[in-house]
Structure formats: structure tokens, C-alpha cells
C-alpha positions in Angstrom: 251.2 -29.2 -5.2 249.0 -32.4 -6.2 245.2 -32.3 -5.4 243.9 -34.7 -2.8 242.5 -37.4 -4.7 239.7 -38.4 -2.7 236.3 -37.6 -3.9 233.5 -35.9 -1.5 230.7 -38.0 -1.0 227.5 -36.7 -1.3 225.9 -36.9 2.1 222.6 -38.6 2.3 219.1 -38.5 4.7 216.6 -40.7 5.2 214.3 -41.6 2.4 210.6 -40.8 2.5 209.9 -45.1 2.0 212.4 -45.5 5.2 210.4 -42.2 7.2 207.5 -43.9 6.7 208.3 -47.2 8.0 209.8 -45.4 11.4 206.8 -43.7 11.8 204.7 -46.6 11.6 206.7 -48.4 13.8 206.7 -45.8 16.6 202.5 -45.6 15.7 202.4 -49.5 16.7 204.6 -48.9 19.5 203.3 -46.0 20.9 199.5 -48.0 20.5 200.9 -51.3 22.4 201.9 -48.8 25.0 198.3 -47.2 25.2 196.5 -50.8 24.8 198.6 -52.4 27.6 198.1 -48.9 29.6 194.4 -49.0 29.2 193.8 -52.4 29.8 195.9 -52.2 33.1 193.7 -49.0 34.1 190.4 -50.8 33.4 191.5 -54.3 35.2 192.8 -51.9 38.1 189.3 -50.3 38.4 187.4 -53.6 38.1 189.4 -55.2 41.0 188.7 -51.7 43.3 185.3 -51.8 42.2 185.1 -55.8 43.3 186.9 -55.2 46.2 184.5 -52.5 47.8 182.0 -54.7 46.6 183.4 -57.4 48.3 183.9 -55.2 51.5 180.2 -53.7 51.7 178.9 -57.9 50.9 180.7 -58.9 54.0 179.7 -55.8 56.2 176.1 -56.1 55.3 175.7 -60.1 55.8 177.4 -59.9 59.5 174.8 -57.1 60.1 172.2 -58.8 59.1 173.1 -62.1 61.0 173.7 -60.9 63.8 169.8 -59.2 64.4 168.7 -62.2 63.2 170.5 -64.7 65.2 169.2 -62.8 68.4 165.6 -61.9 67.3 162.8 -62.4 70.1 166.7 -61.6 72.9 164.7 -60.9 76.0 167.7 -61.3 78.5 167.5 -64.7 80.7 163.7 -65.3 79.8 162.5 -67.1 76.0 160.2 -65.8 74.4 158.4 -68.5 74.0 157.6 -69.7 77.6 157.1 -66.3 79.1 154.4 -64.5 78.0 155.1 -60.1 77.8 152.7 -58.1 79.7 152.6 -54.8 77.3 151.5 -51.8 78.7 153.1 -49.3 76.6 150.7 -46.9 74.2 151.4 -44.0 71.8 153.0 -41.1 72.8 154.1 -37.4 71.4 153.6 -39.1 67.9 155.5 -42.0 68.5 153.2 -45.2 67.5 152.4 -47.9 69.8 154.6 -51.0 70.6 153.6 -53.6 68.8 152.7 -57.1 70.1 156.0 -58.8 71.2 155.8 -62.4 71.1 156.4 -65.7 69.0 154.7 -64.1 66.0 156.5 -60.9 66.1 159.9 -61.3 67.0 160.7 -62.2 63.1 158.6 -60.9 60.7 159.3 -60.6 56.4 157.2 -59.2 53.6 158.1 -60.4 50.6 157.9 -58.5 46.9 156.9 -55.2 48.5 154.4 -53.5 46.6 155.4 -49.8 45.2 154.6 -46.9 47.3 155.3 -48.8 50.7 155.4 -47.0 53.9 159.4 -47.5 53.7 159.9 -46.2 50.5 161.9 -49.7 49.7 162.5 -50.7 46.0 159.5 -52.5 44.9 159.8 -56.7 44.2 162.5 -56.4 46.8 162.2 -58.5 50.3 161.8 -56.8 54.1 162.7 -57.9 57.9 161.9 -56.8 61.2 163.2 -58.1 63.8 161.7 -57.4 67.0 164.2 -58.2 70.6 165.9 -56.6 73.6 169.4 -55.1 74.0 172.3 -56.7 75.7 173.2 -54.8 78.8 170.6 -54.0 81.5 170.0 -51.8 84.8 169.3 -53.0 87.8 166.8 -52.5 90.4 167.5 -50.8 93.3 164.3 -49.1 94.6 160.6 -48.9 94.7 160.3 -52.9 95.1 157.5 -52.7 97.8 155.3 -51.0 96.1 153.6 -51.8 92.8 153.5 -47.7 91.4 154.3 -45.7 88.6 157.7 -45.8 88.5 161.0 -47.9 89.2 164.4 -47.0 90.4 167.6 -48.3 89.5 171.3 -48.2 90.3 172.5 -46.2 87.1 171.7 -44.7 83.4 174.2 -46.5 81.6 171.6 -47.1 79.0 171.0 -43.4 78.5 167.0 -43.9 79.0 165.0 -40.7 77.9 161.3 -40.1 78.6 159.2 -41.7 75.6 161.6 -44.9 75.2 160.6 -48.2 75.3 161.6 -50.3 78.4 161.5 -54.1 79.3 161.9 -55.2 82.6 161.9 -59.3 83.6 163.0 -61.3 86.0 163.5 -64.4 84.2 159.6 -65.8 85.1 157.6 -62.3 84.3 158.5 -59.8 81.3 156.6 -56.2 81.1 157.1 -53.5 78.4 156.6 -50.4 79.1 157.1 -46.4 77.9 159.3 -44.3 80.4 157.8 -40.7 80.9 160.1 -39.5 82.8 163.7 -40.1 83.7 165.8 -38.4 86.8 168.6 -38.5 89.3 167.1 -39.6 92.4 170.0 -38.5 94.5 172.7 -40.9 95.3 172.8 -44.1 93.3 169.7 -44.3 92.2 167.5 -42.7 88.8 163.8 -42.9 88.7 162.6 -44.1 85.5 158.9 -42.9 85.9 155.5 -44.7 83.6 152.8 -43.1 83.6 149.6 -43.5 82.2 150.4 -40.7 80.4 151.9 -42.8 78.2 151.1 -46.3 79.3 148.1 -48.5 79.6 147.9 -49.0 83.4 150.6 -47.6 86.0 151.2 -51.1 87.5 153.4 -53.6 86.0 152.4 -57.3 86.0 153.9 -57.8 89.5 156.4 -56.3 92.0 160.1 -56.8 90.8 162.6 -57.1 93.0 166.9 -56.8 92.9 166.9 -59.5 90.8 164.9 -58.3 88.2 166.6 -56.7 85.1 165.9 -53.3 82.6 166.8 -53.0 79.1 166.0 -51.3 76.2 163.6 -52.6 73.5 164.2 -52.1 69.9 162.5 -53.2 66.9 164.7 -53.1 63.6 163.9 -53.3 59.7 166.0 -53.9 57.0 165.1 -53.2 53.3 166.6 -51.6 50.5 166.1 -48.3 49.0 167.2 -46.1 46.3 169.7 -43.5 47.3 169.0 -40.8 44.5 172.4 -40.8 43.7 173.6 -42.1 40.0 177.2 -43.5 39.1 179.0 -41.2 36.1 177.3 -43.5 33.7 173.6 -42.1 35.1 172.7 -45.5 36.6 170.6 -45.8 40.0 172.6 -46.7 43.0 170.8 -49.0 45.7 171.6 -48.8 49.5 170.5 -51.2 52.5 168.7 -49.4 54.9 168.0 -50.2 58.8 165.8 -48.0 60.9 167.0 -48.5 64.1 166.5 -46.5 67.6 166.5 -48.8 70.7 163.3 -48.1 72.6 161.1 -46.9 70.1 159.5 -48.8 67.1 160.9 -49.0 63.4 158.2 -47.0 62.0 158.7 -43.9 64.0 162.7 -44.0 64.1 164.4 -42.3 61.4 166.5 -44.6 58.6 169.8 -44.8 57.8 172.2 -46.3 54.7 173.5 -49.1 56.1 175.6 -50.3 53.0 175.5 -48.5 49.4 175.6 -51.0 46.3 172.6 -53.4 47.5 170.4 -54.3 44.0 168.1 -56.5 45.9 167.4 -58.3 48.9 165.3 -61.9 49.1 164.6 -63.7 51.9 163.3 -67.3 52.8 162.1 -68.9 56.7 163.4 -71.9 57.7 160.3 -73.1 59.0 159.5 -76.3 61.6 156.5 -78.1 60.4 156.7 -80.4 63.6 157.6 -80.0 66.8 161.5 -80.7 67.0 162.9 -77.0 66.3 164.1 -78.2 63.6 164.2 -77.1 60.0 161.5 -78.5 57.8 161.2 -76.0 54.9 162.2 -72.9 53.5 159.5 -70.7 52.4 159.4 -66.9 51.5 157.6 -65.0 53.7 153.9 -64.7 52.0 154.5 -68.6 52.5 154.9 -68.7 56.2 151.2 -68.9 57.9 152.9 -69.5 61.8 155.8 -66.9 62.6 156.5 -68.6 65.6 157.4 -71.9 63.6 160.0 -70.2 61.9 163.4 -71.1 63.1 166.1 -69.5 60.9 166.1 -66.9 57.7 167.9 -67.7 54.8 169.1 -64.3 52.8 170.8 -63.0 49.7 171.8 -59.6 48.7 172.6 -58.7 45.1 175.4 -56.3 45.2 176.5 -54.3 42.5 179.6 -51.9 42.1 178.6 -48.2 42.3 181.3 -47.4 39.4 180.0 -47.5 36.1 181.3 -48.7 32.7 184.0 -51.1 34.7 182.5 -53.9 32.7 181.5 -54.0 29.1 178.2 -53.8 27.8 178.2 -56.9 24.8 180.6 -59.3 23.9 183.2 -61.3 26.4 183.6 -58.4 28.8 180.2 -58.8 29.9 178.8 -60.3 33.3 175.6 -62.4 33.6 173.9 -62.9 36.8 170.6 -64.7 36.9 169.4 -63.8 40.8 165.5 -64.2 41.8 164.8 -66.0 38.9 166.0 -63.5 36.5 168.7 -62.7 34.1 170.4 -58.9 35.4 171.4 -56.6 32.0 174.4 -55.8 31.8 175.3 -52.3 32.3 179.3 -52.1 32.8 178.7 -52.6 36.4 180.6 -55.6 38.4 178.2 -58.0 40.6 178.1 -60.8 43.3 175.7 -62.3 45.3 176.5 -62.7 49.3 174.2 -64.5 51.6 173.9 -66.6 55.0 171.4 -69.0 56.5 171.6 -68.2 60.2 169.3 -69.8 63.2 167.2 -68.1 65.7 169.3 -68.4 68.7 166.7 -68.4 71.4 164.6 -71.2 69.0 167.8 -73.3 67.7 167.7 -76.7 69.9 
């Protein structure tokens, strides 16, 4: 029997030279993989972090618009061709109404000092806006007599004893404090103002059907530190409103309006003629004659409340210069939102 002539191979593996070279290969693959990953996450969390921004920018510019556009809103009178009989004092700790007329309706304080009665982020701007609500009651009772309260049809407004009320019938304008708010029977709801709470009992004149209630509000806007921090340990900023329809900005509590506000500056379009027209723009310590001012020109910093979205140094940075001012970069993404908006009841 003959022997099969073939010859066995030796079989082979891979050398260590050719094990090392795979290796490599899957090292520089698997690190493409991670780069491309990484760079998608971080471009992912840049465009959520500029989209909120984005978001709370838009939100917080049609806020602030729309107060401003109807600052010194007194229903069918103007502010500045009836003059506001103001009969309305302090009351259970709530402060005084202060004056409402061409010098008050728009008011700004720019650079607030530290310590402020707001607690607002010093060097940053403030606006209070003083006007009426849209929506009234009607008068329905009481129009004989010139007494200590008023009826009307409904409480649609929700008035409670200690708000602030305006009544006008287009020629007159009063403000006054309720003290007392009931169901007449009927109809009708007494809305009662005393002295208790009021100057005089009387109103500058006897109002009749045509004469209509609403509720007064004065409203500030500023910005504020929240106390909370992104993951990184920086400071997050909010703007804040205090806001309570019938009582005054200082004694109504504040809320956050819109988290991710840096700063806030404002300048008056002011009329240095007689036209009601815009001459200048000044900041507010600027502006000697409120009642000249015609429009508010504002800008908000915003900046992202996420941390290390941006780099630090090098091409990944962002540079702002806002105010005057070059912002340091820390990681965060930021834009700068604004509006020039007129004075509705001054705009010719």
C-alpha cells in the first residue's frame, strides 16, 4: 500500500507585527466613532441650549412690549388730557398709590445700585410701568348720590377689599382703594371706599351708566439672581415682574418671568419738541421730563442655563460685547433680543 504523498502543512496564526496593526486599526476606528459621537452630542446640546434660549428671548421681549406699548391705558380717557383725582391711601401694609400721571406712567432707573429694594442684579436696568387693565364693570347704582361706595352690574374682575380701583367716564378719572366688596342682591355688588382707606369718601363727581371700573396695576420688570447654579457652578439670572392688578409693585409679591436673563438695558425715546415724535434716545438717569418720553428701546442678554456647551479658549468660544463690555466666556451659549416699541396712548 503506497503512502499518500502529500505533505501536511504546518498551520499558521497571525503574527504579532500583523496583531498589532489590527489592533491599531480597530483603536483609530473605534476613536473616529467616539470623536464623531461626541461632537454630535455636544452640537446636539448647543442647538437645545440655543433653542430654549431662543424660546425664553422671544417670550420675554413680547412681555415686555406689550406693558410698554399700553403704559399710562386708562380705558377711553389719555392720560395726558385728563387729569386723575387720587384718593387712595395705605392700607393693612399695603403702601400708597403712587401719583398716576404723565410722569409716572413709564418710569426707568438705570445701573441699579447694590442692595436695591428689588433685590435686582446691580449695573442692570429697571421699568415700571404704571396703567389700567382692559375689561371694566359697569355702573349700575348709587349714581345720585355722591357716597362711599358704588354699585355695579357684576364682579367679573374679582375685586377684593384693599385693591386699587379706577373709575372714568372718558372726561373725569378717580382712583381709589375698595374696602369692601359684596353681593347687593340681584345684579348688582357694592364695591364700598371708605376713608378707612381712602383720602375722602367722595369721588371727583357723580358717575353715571356710562362711566366705567377697572382695575389698576403698576408693574416692574428687572432682573434677579435665582440662587440656582448650572452643573458647571455658574449663577443663573431670571427676569422678574411683580405684578398684582390693584395694588402697587412694591407691595405685590415677584415672580420669574423668564430664567437665562444676564442683563437688561434700557433707553427712552424721548420728544424734545412738541410733535410726539422721537427726538433722542437716552437712558433713563438721562431723561429730566417722563412725560416727553414716547417709546423704550430694550435689550436683554440671554444666556443658556447649561454649562460647558461652549468651550472656554480657542475657536469654540463665543464673544459678545453687550453694554459696552466684552462677556467671558464660560461654556455658556448667548444672544442678545430686543425691541423699540411706542407708547400707544402718546404715538401720533
Amino acid at each position: 500500500m503506497k503512502r499518500n504523498s502529500c505533505k501536511w502543512r504546518t498551520s499558521r496564526g497571525l503574527s504579532l507585527v500583523e496583531l498589532m496593526i489590527a489592533m491599531l486599526v480597530g483603536l483609530l476606528l473605534t476613536a473616529a466613532v467616539i470623536q464623531v459621537f461626541i461632537s454630535s452630542k455636544n452640537t446636539f446640546r448647543m442647538q437645545e441650549s440655543m433653542a430654549r434660549l431662543q424660546e425664553n428671548g422671544r417670550f420675554a421681549v413680547s412681555y415686555l412690549a406689550n406693558d410698554i406699548r399700553m403704559a399710562g391705558y386708562m380705558g377711553c380717557a389719555n392720560i395726558d388730557r385728563v387729569a386723575v383725582n387720587n384718593i387712595a391711601e395705605a392700607s393693612q401694609g399695603v403702601p400708597a398709590v403712587a401719583n398716576f400721571d404723565s410722569d409716572t406712567v413709564i418710569v426707568g432707573t438705570d445701573s441699579v445700585p447694590a442692595g436695591n429694594i428689588w433685590g435686582a442684579a446691580p449695573g442692570t436696568d429697571m421699568l415700571v410701568v404704571q396703567k389700567v387693565n382692559s375689561g371694566g364693570l359697569r355702573l349700575t347704582g348709587n349714581m345720585t348720590t355722591n357716597n362711599a361706595n358704588i354699585q355695579v352690574v357684576d364682579n367679573s374682575l374679582n375685586v377684593k377689599a384693599g385693591d386699587v380701583l379706577f373709575i372714568t367716564d372718558c372726561i373725569n378719572a378717580d382712583i381709589f382703594r375698595a374696602t369692601n366688596v359684596s353681593n347687593s342682591g340681584g345684579s348688582k355688588v357694592t364695591i364700598a371706599h371708605a376713608n378707612s382707606a381712602n383720602s375722602s369718601v367722595n369721588l371727583s363727581k357723580l358717575y353715571g351708566s356710562d362711566a366705567e371700573v377697572l382695575m389698576f396695576e403698576s408693574v416692574a420688570y428687572y432682573v434677579k439672581d435665582t440662587g440656582r447654579t448650572t452643573p458647571s457652578g455658574d449663577a443663573i439670572r431670571a427676569l422678574y415682574v411683580q405684578r398684582q392688578a390693584g395694588k402697587t409693585a412694591e407691595s405685590a409679591p415677584s415672580y420669574e418671568l423668564v430664567e437665562g436673563v444676564q442683563d437688561m438695558q434700557l433707553e427712552f425715546g424721548v420728544d424734545t419738541g412738541s410733535d410726539n415724535l422721537v427726538d433722542v434716545y437716552r437712558t433713563a438717569n438721562n431723561v429730566t421730563d417722563w412725560s416727553k418720553v414716547i417709546s423704550a428701546r430694550f435689550s436683554l442678554l440671554m444666556q443658556g442655563v447649561e454649562g460647558k456647551v461652549l468651550g472656554n479658549s480657542g475657536n469654540l468660544t463665543q464673544t459678545i460685547n453687550y453694554n459696552g463690555s466684552s462677556i467671558t466666556a464660560d461654556g455658556r451659549v448667548r444672544q442678545i433680543f430686543g425691541s423699540a416699541v411706542a407708547v400707544r396712548n402718546r404715538a401720533p
